[in-house]
C-alpha positions as CSV (number, residue, x, y, z in Angstrom):
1,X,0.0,0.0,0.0
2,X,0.9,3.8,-0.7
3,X,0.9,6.2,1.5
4,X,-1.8,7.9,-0.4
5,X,-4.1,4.3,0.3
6,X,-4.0,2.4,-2.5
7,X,-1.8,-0.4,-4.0
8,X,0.4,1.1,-6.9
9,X,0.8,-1.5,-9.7
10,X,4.3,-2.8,-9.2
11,X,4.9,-3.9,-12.3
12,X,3.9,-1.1,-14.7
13,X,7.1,-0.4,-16.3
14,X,8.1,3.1,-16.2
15,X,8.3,5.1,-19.4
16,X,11.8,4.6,-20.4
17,X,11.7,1.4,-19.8
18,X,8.3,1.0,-21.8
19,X,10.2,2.5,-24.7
20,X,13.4,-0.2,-23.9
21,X,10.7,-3.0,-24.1
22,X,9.4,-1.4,-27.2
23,X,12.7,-1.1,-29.2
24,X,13.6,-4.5,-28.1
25,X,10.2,-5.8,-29.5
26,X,11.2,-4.3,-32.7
27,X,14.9,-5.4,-32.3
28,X,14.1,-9.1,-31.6
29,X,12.2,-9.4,-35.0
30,X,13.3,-11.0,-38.0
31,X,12.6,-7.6,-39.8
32,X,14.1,-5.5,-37.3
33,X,17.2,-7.7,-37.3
34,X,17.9,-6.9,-41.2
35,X,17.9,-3.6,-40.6
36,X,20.2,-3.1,-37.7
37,X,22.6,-5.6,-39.4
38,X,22.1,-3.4,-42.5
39,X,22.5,-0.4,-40.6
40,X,25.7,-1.9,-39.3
41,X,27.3,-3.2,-42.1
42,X,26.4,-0.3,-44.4
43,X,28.2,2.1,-41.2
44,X,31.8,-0.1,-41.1
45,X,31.7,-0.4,-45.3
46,X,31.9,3.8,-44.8
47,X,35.4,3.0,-43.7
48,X,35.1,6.2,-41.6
49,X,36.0,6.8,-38.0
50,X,32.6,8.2,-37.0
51,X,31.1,5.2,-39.5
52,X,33.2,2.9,-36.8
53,X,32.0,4.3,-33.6
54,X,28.4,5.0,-34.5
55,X,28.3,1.0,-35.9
56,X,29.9,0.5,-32.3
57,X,27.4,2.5,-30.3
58,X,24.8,0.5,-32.2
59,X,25.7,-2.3,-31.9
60,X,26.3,-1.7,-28.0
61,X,22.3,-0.3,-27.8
62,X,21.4,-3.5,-29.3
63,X,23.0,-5.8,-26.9
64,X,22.0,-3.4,-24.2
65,X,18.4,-3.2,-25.1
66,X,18.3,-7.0,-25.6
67,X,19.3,-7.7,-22.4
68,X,17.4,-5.4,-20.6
69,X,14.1,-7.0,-22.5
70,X,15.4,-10.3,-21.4
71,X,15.8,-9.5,-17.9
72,X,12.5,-7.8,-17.7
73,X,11.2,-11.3,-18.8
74,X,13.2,-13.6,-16.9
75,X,11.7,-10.8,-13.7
76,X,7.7,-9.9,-15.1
């Protein structure tokens, strides 16, 4: 119970982590697979620094917003 009398739902995810769950949703599906992989590859063919680090930081949302989907179903 809340101080204010009722029981808050415990498991409504907050807002960012509603929009995690929703990028991971379209992350974790075969069509949103092609494209990040696309995205990917077309950033490290650019044979560019920044082409390096944004296909890096990509790549490291991914596995970030993967996991954190994963974890929230392993927990929910």
């Amino acid at each position: 119970m809340s101080e204010i009398g009722y029981a808050l739902p415990e498991s409504s995810p907050s807002g960012f982590l509603r929009a995690v769950l929703k990028a991971d949703s379209v992350a974790a599906s075969s069509t949103g697979t092609v494209v990040l992989l696309s995205v990917l590859l077309a950033l490290v063919l650019t044979e560019t620094v920044a082409g390096f680090v944004a296909a890096i930081a990509l790549f490291g949302a991914w596995v970030a917003v993967g996991w954190t989907g994963r974890r929230h179903q392993r927990l929910g």
